[in-house]
C-alpha positions as a Markdown table, in Angstrom:
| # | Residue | x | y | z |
|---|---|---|---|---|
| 1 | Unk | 8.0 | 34.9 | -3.1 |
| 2 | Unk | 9.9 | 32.3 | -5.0 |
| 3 | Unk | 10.1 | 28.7 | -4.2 |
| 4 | Unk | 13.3 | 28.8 | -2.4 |
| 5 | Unk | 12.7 | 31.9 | -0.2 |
| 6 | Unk | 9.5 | 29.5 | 0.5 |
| 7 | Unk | 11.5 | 26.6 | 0.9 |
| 8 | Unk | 13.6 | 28.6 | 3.6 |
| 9 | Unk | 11.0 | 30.1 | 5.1 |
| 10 | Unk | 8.8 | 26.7 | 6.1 |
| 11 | Unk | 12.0 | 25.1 | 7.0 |
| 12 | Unk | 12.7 | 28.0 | 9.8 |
| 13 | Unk | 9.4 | 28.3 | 10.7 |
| 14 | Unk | 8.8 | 24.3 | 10.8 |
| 15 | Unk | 12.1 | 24.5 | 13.0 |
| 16 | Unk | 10.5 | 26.4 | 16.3 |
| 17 | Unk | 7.9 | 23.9 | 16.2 |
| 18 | Unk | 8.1 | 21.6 | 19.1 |
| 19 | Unk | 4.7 | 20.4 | 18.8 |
| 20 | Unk | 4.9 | 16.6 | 18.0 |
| 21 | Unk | 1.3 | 16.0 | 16.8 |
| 22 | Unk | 1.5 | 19.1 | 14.8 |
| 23 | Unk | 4.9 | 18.0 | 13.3 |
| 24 | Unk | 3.5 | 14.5 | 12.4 |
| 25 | Unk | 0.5 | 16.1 | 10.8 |
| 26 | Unk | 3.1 | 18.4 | 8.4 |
| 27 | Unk | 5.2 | 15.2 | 7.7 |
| 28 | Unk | 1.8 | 13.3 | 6.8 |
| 29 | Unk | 0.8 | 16.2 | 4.3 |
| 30 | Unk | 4.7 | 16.5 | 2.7 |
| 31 | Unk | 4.9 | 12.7 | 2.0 |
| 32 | Unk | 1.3 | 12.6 | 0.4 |
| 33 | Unk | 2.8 | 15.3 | -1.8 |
| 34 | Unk | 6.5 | 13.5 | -2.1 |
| 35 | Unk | 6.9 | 12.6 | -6.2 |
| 36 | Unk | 8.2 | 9.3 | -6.0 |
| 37 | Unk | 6.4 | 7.4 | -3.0 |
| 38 | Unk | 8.2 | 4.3 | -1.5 |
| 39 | Unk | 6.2 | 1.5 | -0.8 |
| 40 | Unk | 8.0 | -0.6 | 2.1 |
| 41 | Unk | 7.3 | -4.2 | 2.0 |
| 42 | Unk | 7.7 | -6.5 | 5.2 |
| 43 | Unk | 9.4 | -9.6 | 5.1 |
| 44 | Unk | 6.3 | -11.9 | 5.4 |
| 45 | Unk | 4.5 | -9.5 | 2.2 |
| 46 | Unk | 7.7 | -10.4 | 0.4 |
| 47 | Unk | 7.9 | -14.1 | 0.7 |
| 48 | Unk | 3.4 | -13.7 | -0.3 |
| 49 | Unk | 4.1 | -12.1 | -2.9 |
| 50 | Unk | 6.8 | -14.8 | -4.1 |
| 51 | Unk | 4.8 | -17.5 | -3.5 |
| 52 | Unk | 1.7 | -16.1 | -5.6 |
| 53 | Unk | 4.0 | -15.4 | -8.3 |
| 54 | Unk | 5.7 | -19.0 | -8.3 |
| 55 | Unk | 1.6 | -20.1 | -8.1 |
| 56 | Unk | 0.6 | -18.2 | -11.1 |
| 57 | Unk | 3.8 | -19.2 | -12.9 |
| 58 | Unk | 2.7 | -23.4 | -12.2 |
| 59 | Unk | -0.8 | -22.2 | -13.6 |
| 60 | Unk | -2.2 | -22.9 | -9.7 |
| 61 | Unk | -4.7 | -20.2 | -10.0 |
| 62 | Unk | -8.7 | -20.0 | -11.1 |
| 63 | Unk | -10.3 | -17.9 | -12.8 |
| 64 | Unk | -13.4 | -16.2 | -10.6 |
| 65 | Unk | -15.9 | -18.6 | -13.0 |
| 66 | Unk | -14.0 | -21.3 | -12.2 |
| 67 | Unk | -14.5 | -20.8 | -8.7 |
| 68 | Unk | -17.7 | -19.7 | -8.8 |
| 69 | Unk | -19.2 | -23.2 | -10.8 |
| 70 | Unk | -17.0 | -24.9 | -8.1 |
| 71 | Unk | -19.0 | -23.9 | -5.4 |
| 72 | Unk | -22.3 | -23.9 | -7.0 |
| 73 | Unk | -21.6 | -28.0 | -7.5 |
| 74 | Unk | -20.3 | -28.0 | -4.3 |
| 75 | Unk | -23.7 | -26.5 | -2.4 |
| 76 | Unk | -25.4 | -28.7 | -4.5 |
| 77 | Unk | -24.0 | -32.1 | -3.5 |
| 78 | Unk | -24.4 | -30.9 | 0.3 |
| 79 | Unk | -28.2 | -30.0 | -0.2 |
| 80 | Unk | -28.9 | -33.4 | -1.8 |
């Protein structure tokens, strides 16, 4: 059987389905196999995003070092 007498046949046979969790579960496995996956971004990830890139653009950010020495002086001033 060829991919379009496939095609056909899943698409009648997905048709007299009127199971909804069974339905969602096909969906789930067709869009893990979809070729170009769309990644939707909210409106609050968006404006993170901008505002991390408009940080790293000032040169606001640390390296993990930096941080790390940071806090190290910073514990030891508090135990003292």
């Amino acid at each position: 059987m060829g991919n379009t007498e496939l095609k056909k046949l899943l698409i009648h046979r997905i048709s007299e389905i009127e199971d909804t969790e069974f339905l969602n579960a096909i969906k789930t496995i067709i869009e893990a196999r979809t070729a170009n996956p769309t990644l939707l971004l909210t409106p609050d990830i968006l404006r993170i995003i901008a505002a991390s890139k408009k940080e790293y653009e000032e040169g606001l950010i640390y390296e993990q070092s930096e941080v790390d020495e940071n806090f190290n002086q910073w514990v030891k001033k508090g135990v003292n």
